[in-house]
N, C-alpha and C positions, 0 to 999 in steps of 0.2 A: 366674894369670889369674882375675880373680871374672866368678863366672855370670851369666851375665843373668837378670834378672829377668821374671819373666813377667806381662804384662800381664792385668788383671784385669777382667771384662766386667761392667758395670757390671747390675744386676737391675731391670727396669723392671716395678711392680705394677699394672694398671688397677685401679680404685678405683672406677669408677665402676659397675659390677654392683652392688658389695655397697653403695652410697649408694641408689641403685634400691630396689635390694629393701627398704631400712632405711623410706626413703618411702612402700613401697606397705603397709609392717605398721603405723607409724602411722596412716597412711590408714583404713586397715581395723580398728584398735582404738576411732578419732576416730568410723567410721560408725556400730558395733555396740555403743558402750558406751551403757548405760542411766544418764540419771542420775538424783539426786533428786528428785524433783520441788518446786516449790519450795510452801511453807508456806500456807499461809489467813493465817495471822496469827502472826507471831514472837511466844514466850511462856519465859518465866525459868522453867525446869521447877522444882520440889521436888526436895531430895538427898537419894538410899536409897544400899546398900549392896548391893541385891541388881540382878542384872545376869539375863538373858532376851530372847536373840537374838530379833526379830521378822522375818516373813517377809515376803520381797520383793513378794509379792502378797497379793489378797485380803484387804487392809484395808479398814475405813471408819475414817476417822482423824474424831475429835469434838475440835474446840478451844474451851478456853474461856481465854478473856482475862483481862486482868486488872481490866477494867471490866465482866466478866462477858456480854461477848458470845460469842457462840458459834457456831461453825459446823461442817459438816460435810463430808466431801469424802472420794471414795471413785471410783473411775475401772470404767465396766462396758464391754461390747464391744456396738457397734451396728454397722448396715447401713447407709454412708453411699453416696449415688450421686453417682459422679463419671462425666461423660461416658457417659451414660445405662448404667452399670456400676457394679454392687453392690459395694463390697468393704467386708469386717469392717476393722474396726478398735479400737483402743479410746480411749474417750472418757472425759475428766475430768470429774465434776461435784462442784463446791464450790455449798452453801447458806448462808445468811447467815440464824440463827434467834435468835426474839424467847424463846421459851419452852424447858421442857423437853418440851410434847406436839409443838411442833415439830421436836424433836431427833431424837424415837421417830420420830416418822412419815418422815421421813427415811430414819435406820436402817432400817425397816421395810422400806421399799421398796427399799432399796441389799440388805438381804437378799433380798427378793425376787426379785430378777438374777441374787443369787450366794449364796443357802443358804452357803456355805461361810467367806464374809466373816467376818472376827475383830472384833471394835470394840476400838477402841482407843483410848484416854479421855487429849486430853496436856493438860491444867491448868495455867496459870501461878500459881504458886507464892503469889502476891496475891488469884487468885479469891478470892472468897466461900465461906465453906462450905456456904452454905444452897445454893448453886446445882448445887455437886455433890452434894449431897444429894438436890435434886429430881429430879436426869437419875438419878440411880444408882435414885431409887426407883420413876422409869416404868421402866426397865428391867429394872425387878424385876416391877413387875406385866405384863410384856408379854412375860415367861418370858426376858429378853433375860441369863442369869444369867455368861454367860461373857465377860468382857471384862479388858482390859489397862490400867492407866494406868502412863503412861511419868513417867518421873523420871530424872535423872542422877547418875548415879554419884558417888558419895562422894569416891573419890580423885581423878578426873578433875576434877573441879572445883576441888578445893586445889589443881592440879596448875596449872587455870589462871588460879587467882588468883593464885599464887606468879609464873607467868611475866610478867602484867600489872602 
C-alpha cells in the first residue's frame, strides 16, 4: 500500500515592510546628500600627473576662461530673516571681474568671513598666460602666498578620450 503524501503549506512573505523601509532610506540619502555646486563658468582644465584631494569646504574657487574672464565664487554663512526669525544659513557668492585688483579684493574679503578659506585658482587650459601671471602676482604682493590650481589628471583624461 503507498503512503500518502503529505500536503505542503505553502510560505506566504510580506514584502511590503522591507519596500517601506528601502523608500524611507532613499528618501533620507535624496534629502541629506550635498551636491556640487554647479560652476561660474565651465573651463578645459590643463593635464598634470599629480593628484591632491581638495576639501569640501572653505574654498574660494577663482575661474579663469578661456577669453580670460574671470570670476570668483566662494559660499560664507549669513543671518537671513525669514518670518521675522533669524536663521544662519549659508549663502553663495559668485563675482564676475574685469581685472586681477578686482580678483584680490574679492578674495580679500571672502578671507575676511573665513581666515581659513583655501584659493583655489581653476584656469582653462587656453587662458592667457599673462592673466595668470597678473592674479598670481597681486597675490603675492597681498601675502596671499598659499593657493591651488586645479588640473586633471593625466590618465583620467586618456582615459576619457579613449572612451569618446
Amino acid at each position: 500500500m503507498a503512503a500518502k503524501k503529505k500536503r505542503r503549506v505553502a510560505i506566504k512573505l510580506d514584502m511590503t515592510p522591507m519596500v517601506d523601509i528601502a523608500f524611507l532610506l532613499l528618501i533620507f540619502y535624496m534629502a541629506t546628500t550635498t551636491f556640487k555646486p554647479p560652476e561660474a563658468r565651465a573651463v578645459e582644465l590643463p593635464e598634470s600627473h599629480s593628484q591632491i584631494e581638495l576639501p569640501d569646504k572653505d574654498i574660494i574657487n577663482i575661474t579663469v576662461s578661456s577669453l580670460d574672464s574671470m570670476y570668483v565664487d566662494y559660499t560664507s554663512i549669513a543671518d537671513v530673516e525669514i518670518d521675522g526669525e533669524l536663521i544662519r544659513t549659508q549663502v553663495r557668492n559668485v563675482s564676475t571681474c574685469e581685472d586681477a585688483d578686482c580678483v584680490i579684493e574679492k578674495i580679500l574679503r571672502a578671507r575676511g568671513k573665513n581666515y581659513k578659506a583655501l584659493v583655489v585658482i581653476k584656469a582653462d587650459k587656453e587662458a592667457s598666460f599673462g592673466t595668470m601671471q597678473k592674479i598670481m602676482k597681486k597675490m603675492q604682493e597681498n601675502n596671499l602666498g598659499r593657493f591651488l590650481i586645479i588640473t586633471e589628471n593625466e590618465t583620467e583624461s586618456k582615459a576619457k578620450a579613449a572612451t569618446q
